[in-house]
py3Dmol code that shows the C-alpha trace and the ligand (Angstrom):
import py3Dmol

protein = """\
ATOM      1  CA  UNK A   1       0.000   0.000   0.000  1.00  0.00           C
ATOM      2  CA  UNK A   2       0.901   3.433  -0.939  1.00  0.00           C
ATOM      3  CA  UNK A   3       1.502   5.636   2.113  1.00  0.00           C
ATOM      4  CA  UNK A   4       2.030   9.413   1.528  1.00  0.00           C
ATOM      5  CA  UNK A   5       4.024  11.524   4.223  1.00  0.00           C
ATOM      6  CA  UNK A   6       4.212  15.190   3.996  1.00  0.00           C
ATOM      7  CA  UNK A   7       7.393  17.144   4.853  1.00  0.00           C
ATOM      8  CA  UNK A   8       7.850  20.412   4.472  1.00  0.00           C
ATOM      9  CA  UNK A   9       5.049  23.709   5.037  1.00  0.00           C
ATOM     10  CA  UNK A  10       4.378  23.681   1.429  1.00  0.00           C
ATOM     11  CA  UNK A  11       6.508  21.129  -0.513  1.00  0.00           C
ATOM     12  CA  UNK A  12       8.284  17.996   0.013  1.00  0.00           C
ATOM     13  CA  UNK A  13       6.489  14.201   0.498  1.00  0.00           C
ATOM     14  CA  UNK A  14       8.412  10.839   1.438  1.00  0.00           C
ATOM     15  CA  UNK A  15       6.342   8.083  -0.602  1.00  0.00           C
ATOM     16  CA  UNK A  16       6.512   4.269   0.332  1.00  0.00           C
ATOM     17  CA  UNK A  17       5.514   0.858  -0.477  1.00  0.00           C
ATOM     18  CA  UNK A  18       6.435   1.520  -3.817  1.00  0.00           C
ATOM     19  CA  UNK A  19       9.045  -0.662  -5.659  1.00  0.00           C
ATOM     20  CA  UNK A  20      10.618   1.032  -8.792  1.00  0.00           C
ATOM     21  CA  UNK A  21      12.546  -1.802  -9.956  1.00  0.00           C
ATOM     22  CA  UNK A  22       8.752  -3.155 -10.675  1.00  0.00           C
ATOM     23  CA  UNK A  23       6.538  -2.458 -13.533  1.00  0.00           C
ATOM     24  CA  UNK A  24       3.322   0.000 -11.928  1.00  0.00           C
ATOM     25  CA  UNK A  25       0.216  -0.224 -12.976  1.00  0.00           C
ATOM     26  CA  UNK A  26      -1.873   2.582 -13.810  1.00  0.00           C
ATOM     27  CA  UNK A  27      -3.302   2.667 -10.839  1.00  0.00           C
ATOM     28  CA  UNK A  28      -0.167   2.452  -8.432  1.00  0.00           C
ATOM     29  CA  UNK A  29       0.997   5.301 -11.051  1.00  0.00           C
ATOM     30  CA  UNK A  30      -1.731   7.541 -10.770  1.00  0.00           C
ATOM     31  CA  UNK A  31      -1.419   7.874  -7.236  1.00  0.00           C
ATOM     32  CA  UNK A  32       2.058   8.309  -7.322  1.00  0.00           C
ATOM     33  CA  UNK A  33       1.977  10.954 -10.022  1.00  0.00           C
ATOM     34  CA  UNK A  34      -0.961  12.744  -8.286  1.00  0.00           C
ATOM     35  CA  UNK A  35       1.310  13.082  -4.606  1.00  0.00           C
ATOM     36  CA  UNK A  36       3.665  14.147  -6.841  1.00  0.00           C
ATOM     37  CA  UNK A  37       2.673  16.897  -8.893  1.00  0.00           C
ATOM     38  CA  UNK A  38       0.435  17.882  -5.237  1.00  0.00           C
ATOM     39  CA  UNK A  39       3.721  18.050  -3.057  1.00  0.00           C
ATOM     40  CA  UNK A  40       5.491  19.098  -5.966  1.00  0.00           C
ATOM     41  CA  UNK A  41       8.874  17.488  -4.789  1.00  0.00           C
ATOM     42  CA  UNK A  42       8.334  13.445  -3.733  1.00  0.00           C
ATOM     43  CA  UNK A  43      11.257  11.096  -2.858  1.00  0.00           C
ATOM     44  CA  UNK A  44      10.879   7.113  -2.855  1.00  0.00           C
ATOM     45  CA  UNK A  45      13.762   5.520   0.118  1.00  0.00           C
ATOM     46  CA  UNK A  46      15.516   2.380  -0.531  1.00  0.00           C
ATOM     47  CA  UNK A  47      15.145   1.714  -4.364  1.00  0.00           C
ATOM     48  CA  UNK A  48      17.789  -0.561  -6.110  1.00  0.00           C
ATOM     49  CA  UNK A  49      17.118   0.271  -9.752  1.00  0.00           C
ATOM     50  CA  UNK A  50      19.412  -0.080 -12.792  1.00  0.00           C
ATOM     51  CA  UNK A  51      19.312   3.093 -15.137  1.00  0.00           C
ATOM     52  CA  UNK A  52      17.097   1.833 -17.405  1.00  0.00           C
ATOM     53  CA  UNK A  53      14.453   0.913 -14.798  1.00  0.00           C
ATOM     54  CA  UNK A  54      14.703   4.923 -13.875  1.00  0.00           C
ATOM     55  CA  UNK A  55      14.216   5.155 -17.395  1.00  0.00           C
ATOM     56  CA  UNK A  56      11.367   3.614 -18.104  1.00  0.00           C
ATOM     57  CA  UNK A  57       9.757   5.120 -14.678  1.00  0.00           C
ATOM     58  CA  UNK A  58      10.653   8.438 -15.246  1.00  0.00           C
ATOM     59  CA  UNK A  59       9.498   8.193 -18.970  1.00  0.00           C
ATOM     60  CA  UNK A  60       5.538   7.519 -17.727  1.00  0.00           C
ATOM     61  CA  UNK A  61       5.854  11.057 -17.135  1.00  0.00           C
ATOM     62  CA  UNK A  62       6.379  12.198 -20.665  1.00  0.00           C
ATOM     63  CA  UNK A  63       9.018  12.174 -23.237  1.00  0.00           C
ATOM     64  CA  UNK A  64      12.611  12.104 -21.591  1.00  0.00           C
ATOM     65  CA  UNK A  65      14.995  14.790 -22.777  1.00  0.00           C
ATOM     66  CA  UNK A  66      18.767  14.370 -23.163  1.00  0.00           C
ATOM     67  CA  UNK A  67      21.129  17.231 -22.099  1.00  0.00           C
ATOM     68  CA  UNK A  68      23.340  19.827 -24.051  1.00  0.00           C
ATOM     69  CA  UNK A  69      25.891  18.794 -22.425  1.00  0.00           C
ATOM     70  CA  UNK A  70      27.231  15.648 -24.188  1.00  0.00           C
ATOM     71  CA  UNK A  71      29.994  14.737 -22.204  1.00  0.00           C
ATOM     72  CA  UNK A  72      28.119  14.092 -18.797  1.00  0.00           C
ATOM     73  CA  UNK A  73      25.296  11.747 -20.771  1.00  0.00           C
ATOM     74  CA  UNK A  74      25.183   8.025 -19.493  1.00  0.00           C
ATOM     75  CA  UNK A  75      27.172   5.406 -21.898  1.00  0.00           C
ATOM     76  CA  UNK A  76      24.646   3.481 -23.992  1.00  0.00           C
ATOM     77  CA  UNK A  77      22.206   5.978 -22.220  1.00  0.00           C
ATOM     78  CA  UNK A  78      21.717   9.507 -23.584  1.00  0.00           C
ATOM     79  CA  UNK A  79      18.444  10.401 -21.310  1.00  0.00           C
ATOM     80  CA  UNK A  80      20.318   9.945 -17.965  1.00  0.00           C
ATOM     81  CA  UNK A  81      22.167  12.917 -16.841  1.00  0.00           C
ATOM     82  CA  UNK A  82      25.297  11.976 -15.249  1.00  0.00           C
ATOM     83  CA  UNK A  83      25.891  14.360 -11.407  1.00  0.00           C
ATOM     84  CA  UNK A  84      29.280  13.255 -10.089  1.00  0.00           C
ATOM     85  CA  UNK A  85      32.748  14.765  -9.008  1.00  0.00           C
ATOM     86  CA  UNK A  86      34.032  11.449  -9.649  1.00  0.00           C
ATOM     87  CA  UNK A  87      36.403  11.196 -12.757  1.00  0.00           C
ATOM     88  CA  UNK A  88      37.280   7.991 -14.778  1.00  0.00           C
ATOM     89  CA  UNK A  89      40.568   5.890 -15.018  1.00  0.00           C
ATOM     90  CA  UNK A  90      41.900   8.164 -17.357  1.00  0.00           C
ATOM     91  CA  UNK A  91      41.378  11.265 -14.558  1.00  0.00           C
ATOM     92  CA  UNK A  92      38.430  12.544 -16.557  1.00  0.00           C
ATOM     93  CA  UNK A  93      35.010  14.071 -15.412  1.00  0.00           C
ATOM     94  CA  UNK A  94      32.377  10.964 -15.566  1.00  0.00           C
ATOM     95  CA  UNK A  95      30.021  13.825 -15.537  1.00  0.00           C
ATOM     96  CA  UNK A  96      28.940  17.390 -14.562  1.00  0.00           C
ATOM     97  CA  UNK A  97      30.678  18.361 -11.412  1.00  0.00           C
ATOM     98  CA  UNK A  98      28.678  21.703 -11.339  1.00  0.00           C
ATOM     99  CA  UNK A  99      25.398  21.306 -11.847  1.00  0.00           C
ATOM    100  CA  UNK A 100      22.783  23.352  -9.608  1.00  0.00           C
ATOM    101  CA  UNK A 101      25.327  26.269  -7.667  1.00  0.00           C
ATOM    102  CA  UNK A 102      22.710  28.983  -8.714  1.00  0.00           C
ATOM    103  CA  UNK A 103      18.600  28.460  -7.840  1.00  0.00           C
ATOM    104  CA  UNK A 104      17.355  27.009 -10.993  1.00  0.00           C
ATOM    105  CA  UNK A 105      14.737  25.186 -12.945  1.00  0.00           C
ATOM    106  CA  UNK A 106      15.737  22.329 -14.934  1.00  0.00           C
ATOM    107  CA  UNK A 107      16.292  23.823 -18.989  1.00  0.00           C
ATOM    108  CA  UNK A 108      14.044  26.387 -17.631  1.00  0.00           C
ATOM    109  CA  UNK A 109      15.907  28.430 -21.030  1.00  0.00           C
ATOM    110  CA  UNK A 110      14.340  25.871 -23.295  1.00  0.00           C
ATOM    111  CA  UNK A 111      10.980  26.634 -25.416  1.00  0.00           C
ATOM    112  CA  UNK A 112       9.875  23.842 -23.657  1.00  0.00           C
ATOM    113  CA  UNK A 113      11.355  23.856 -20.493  1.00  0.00           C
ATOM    114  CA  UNK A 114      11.110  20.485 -18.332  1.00  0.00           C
ATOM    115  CA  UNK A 115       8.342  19.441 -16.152  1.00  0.00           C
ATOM    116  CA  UNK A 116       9.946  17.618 -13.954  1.00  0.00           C
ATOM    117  CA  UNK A 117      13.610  15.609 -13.108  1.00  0.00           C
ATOM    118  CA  UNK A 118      14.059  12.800 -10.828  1.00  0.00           C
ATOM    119  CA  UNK A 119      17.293  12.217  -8.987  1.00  0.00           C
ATOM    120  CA  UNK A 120      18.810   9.133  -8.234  1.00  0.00           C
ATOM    121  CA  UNK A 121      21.423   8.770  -5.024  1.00  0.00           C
ATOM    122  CA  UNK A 122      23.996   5.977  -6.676  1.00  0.00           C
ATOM    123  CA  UNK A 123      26.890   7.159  -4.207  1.00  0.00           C
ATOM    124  CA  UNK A 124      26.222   9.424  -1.006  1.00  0.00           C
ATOM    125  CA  UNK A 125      28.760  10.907   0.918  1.00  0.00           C
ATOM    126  CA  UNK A 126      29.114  10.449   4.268  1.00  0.00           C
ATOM    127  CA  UNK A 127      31.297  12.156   6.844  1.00  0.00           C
ATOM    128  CA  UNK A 128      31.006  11.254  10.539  1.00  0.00           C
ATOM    129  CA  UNK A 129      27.848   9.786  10.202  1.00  0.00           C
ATOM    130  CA  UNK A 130      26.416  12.817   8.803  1.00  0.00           C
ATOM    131  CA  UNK A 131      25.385  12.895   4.287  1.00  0.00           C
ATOM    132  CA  UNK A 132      26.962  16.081   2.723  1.00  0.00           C
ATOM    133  CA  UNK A 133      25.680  17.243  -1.017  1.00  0.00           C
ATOM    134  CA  UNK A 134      22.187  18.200   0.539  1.00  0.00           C
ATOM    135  CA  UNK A 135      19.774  19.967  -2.369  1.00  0.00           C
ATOM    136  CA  UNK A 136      17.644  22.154  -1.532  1.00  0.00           C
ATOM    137  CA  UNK A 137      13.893  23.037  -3.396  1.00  0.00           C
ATOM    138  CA  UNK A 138      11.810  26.454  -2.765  1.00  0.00           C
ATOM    139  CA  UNK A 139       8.663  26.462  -4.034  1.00  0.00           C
ATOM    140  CA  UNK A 140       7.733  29.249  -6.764  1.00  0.00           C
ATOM    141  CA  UNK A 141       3.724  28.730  -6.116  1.00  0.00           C
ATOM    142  CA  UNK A 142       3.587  29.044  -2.494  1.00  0.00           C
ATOM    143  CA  UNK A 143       6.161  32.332  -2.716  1.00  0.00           C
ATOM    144  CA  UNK A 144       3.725  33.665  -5.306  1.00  0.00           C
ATOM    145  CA  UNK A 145       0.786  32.703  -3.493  1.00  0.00           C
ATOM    146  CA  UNK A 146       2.567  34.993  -0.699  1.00  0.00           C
ATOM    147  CA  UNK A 147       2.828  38.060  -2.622  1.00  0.00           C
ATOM    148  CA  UNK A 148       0.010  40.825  -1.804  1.00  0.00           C
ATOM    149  CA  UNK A 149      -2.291  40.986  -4.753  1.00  0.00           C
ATOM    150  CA  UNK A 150      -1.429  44.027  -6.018  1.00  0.00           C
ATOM    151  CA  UNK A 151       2.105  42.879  -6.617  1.00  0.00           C
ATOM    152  CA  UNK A 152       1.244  39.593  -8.071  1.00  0.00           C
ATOM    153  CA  UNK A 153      -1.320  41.670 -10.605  1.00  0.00           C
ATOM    154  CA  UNK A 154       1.942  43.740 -11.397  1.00  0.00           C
ATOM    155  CA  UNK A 155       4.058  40.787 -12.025  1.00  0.00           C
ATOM    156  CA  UNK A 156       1.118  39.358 -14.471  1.00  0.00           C
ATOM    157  CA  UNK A 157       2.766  42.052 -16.711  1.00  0.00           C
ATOM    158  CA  UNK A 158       5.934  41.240 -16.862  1.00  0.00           C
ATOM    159  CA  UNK A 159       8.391  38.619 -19.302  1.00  0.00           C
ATOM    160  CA  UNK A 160      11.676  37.303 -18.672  1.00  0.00           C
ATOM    161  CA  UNK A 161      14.271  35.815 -21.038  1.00  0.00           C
ATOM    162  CA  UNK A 162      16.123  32.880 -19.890  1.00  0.00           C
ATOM    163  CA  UNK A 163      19.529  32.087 -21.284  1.00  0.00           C
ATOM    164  CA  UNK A 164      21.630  28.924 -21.287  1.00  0.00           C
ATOM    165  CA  UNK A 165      24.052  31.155 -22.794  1.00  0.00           C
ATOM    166  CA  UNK A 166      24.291  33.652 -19.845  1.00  0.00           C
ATOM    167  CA  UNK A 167      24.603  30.678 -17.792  1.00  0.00           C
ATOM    168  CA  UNK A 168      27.107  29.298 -18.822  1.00  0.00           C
ATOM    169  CA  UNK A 169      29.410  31.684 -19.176  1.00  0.00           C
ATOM    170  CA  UNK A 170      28.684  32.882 -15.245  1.00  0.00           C
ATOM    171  CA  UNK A 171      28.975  29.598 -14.188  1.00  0.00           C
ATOM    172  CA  UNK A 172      32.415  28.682 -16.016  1.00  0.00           C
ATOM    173  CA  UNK A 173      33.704  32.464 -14.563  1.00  0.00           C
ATOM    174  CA  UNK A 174      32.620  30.885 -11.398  1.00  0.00           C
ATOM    175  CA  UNK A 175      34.749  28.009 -11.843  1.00  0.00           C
ATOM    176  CA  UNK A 176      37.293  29.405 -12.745  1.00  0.00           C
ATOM    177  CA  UNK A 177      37.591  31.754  -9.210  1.00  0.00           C
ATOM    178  CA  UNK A 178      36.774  28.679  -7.161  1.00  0.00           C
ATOM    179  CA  UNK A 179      38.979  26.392  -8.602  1.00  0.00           C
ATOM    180  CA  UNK A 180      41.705  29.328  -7.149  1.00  0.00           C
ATOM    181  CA  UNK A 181      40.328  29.622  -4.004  1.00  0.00           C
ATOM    182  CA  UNK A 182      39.359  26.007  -2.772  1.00  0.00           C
ATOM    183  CA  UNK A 183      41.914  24.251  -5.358  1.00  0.00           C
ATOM    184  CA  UNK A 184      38.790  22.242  -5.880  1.00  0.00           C
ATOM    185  CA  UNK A 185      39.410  20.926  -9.718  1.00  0.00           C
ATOM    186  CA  UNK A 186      36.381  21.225 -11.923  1.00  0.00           C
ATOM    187  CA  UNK A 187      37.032  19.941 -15.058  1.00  0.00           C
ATOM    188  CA  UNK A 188      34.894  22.585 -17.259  1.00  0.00           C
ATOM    189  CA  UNK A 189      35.210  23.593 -20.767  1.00  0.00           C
ATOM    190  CA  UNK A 190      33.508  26.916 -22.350  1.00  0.00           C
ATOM    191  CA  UNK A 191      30.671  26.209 -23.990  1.00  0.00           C
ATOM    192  CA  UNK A 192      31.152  25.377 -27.418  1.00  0.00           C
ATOM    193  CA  UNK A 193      29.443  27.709 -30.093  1.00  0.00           C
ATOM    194  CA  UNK A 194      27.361  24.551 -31.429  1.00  0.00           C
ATOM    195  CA  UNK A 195      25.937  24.025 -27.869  1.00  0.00           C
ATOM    196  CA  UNK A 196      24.955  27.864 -27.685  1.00  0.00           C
ATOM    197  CA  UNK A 197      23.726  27.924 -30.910  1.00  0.00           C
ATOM    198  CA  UNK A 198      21.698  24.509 -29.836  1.00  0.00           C
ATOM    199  CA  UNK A 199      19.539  26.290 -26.900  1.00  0.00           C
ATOM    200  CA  UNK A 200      18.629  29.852 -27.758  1.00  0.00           C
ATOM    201  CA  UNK A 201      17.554  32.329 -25.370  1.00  0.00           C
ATOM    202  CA  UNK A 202      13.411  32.324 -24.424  1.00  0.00           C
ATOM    203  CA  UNK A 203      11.158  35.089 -23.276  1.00  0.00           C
ATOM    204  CA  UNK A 204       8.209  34.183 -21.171  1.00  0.00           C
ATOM    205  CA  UNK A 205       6.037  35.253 -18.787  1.00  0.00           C
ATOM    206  CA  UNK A 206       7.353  35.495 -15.352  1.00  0.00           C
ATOM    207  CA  UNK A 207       4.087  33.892 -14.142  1.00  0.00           C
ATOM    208  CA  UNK A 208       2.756  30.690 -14.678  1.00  0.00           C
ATOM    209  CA  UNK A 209      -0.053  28.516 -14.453  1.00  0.00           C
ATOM    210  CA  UNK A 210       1.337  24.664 -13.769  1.00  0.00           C
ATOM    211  CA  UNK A 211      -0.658  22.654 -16.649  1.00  0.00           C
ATOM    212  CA  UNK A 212      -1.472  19.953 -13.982  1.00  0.00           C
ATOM    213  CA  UNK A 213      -2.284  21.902 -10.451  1.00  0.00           C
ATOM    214  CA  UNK A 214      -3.342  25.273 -11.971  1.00  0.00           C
ATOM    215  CA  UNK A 215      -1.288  26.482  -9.350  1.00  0.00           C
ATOM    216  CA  UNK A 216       0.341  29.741 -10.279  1.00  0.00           C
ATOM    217  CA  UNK A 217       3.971  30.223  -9.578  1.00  0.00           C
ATOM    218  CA  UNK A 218       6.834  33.026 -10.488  1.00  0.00           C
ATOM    219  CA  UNK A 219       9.174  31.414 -13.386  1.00  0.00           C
ATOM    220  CA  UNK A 220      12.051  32.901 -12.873  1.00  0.00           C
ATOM    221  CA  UNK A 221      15.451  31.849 -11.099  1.00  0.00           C
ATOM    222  CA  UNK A 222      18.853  32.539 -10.920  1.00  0.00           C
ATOM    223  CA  UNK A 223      20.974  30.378 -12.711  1.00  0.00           C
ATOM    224  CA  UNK A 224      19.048  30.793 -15.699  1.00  0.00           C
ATOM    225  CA  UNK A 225      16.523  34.039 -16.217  1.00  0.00           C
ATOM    226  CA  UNK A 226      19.289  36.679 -17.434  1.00  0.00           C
ATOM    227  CA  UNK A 227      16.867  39.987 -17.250  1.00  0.00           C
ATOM    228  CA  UNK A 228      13.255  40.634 -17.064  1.00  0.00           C
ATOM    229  CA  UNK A 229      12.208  42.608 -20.285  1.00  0.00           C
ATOM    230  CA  UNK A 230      10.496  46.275 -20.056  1.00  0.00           C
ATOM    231  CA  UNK A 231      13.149  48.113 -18.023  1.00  0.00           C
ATOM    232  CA  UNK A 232      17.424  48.850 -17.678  1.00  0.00           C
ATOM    233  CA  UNK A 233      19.363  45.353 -16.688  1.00  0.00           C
ATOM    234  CA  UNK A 234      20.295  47.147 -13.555  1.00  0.00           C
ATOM    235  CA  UNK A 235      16.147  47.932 -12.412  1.00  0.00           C
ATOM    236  CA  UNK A 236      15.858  43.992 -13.841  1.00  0.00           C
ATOM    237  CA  UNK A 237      18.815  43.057 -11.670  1.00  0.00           C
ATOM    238  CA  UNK A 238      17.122  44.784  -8.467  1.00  0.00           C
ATOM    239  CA  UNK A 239      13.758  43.228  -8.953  1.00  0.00           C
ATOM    240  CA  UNK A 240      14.509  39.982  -9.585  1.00  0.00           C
ATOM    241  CA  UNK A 241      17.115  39.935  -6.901  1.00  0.00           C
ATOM    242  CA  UNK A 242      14.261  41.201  -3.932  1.00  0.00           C
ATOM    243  CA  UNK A 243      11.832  38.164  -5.845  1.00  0.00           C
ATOM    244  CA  UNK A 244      15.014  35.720  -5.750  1.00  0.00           C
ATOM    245  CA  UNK A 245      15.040  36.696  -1.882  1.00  0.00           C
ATOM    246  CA  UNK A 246      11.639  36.055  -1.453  1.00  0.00           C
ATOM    247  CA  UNK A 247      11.346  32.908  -3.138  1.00  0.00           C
ATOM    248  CA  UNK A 248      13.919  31.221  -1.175  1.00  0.00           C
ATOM    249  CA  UNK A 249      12.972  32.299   2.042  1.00  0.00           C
ATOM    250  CA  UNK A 250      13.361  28.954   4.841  1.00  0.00           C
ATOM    251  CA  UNK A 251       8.750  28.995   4.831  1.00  0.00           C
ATOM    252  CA  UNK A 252       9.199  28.040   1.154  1.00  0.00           C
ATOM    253  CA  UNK A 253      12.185  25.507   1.266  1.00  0.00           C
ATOM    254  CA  UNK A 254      12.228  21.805   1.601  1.00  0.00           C
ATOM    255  CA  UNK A 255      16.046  20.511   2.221  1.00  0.00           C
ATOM    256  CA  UNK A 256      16.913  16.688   1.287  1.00  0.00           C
ATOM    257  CA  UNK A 257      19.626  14.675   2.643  1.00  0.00           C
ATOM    258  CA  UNK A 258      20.328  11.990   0.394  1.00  0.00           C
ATOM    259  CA  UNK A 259      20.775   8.303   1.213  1.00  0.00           C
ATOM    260  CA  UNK A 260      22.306   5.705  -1.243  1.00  0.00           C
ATOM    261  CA  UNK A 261      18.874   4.268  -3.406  1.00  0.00           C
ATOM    262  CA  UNK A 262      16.641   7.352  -2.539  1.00  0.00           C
ATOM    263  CA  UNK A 263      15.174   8.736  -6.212  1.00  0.00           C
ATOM    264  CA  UNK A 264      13.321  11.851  -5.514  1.00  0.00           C
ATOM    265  CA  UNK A 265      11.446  13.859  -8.651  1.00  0.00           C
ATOM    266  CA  UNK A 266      10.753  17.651  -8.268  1.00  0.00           C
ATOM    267  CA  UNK A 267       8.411  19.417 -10.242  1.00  0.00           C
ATOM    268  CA  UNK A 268      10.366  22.171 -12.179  1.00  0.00           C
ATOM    269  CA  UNK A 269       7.243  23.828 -13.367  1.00  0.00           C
ATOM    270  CA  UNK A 270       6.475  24.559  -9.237  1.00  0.00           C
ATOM    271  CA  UNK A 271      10.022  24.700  -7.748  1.00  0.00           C
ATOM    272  CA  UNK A 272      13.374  25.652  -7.776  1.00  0.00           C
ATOM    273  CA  UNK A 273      16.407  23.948  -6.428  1.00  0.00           C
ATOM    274  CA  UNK A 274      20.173  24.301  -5.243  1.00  0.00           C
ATOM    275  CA  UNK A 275      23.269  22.172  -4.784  1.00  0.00           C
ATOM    276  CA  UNK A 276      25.356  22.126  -1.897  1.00  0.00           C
ATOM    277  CA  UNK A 277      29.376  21.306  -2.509  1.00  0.00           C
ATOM    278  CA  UNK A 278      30.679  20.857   0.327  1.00  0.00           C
ATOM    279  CA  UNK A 279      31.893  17.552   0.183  1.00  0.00           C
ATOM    280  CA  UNK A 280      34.973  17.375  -2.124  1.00  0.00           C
ATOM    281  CA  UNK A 281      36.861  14.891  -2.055  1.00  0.00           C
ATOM    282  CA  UNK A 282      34.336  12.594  -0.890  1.00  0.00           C
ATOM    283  CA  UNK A 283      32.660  10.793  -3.791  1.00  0.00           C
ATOM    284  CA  UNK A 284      28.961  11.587  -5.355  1.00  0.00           C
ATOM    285  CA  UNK A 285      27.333  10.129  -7.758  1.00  0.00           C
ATOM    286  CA  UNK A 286      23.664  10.837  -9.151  1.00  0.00           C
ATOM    287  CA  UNK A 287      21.675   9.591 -12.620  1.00  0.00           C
ATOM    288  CA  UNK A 288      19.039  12.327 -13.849  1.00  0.00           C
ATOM    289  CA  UNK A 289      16.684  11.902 -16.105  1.00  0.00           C
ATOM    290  CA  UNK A 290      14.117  14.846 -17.016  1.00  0.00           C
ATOM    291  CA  UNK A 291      11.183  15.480 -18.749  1.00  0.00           C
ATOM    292  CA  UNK A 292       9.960  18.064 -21.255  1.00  0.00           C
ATOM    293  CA  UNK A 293       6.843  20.024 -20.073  1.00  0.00           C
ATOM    294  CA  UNK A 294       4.914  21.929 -22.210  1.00  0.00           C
ATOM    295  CA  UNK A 295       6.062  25.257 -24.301  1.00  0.00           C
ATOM    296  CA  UNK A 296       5.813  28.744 -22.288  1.00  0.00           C
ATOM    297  CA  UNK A 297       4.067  31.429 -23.841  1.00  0.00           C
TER     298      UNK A 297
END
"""
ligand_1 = """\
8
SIN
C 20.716 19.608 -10.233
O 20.721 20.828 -10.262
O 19.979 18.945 -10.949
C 21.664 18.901 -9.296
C 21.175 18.801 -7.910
C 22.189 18.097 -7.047
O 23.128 17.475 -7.574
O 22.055 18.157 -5.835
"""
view = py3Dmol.view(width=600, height=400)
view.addModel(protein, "pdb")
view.setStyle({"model": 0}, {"cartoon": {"style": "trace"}})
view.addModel(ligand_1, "xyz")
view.setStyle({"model": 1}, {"stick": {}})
view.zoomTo()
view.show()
């Protein structure tokens, strides 16, 4: 039997007596999807599932995208999303080793940006007795919901452009201090111009309706909106740095420490989320897998 535990004020549900490894039935999925996209960020313990089980679960969702980033995709397979700062015999980068510093939404840049991505903890660690590599999820439609009216009737009005390209280029300048100052070494190349050219950059409304909870939320977030249209970058860069400060206020936050086998989804239409480094040289290993949502308007 499916038992449902809520966690956080407004997001954030522990789900058991589920077995991933299994085929669901409709049923089993229905409720499963419906806690979901409800709690907007759900997390099964204890699963022992091979990537192509999280494939095939994850894909009951919708189709399954595969990332710009080419180097950090799966061998033999291109929808999981390789999360490690573990490198190969050759002293290579088995995948991203800086995914998720900034608040973000999953390829929230994309014309489609994803609905949702599920997480799977292959290697945890661990340092007297206590999990490092915590991420952390705010939710967008219960910061919105928050706002007084006549500021959420104001932000009705406005669009923001999202940019993989902005991104990326403040996240490898990021690197590159860090790498000074903690000697931590991030293996990161610019983007290429074929992955730029790949993922233009997307205006959209900064609020949303989610397609499945009609739940209104703000789309924007840090790591990827680069300005909200209508006004000077530096009256963009105030706003959205006072909405960035609201959103991720502790009310709105649900914080996950992993253990080894724990695959939790979040809805990226709903939330936001962070990752914590703080746990170099200790190893971590995690399989994505995401899903397109529908196209912003
Ligand atoms: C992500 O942003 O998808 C990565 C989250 C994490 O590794 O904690």
């Amino acid at each position: 039997m499916i038992t449902v535990t809520r966690i956080g004020k407004h997001l954030g549900a522990e789900i058991s007596g589920v077995d991933l490894s299994q085929p669901l039935d409709d049923h089993t999925f229905a409720q499963i999807a419906n806690a979901f996209f409800d709690n907007e960020v759900a997390f099964f313990r204890n699963q022992n599932i091979t990537a192509a089980q999280q494939i095939a679960f994850t894909r009951r969702f919708g189709t399954l995208e595969a990332h710009v980033r080419k180097e950090a995709r799966l061998g033999g397979h291109d929808e999981i999303f390789v999360l490690s700062n573990k490198l190969d015999a050759d002293g290579r980068a088995i995948g991203a080793q800086d995914a998720g510093r900034y608040w973000h939404s999953d390829l929230s840049y994309k014309r489609e940006p994803s609905m949702l991505s599920a997480l799977y903890a292959v290697e945890v660690p661990v340092k007297n007795g206590v999990a490092l590599g915590n991420t952390y999820f705010a939710s967008s439609t219960a910061a919105f919901a928050a706002l007084p009216e006549a500021m959420r009737q104001r932000l009705q009005k406005i669009r923001n452009v999202h940019s993989y390209r902005e991104y990326r280029l403040k996240n490898y300048a990021a690197q590159q201090d860090e790498e000074r100052r903690r000697i931590r070494t991030v293996q990161e190349h610019a983007p290429t111009p074929e992955q730029l050219a790949s993922v233009p950059d997307t205006e959209m409304d900064v609020v949303r309706e989610h397609p499945v909870t009609k739940r209104q939320g703000l789309f924007i977030n840090d790591g990827h909106t680069a300005y909200l249209t209508g006004m000077s970058r530096a009256e963009s860069d105030t706003e959205l740095a006072k909405l960035y400060a609201h959103i991720t206020q502790p009310e709105f936050i649900y914080g996950h420490s992993w253990r080894v086998g724990d695959l939790l989804m979040w809805d990226n239409i709903a939330v936001q989320h962070k990752a914590t480094f703080d746990y170099d040289p200790l190893p971590r290993l995690m399989y994505r897998t995401t899903v397109r949502g529908p196209a912003v308007t």
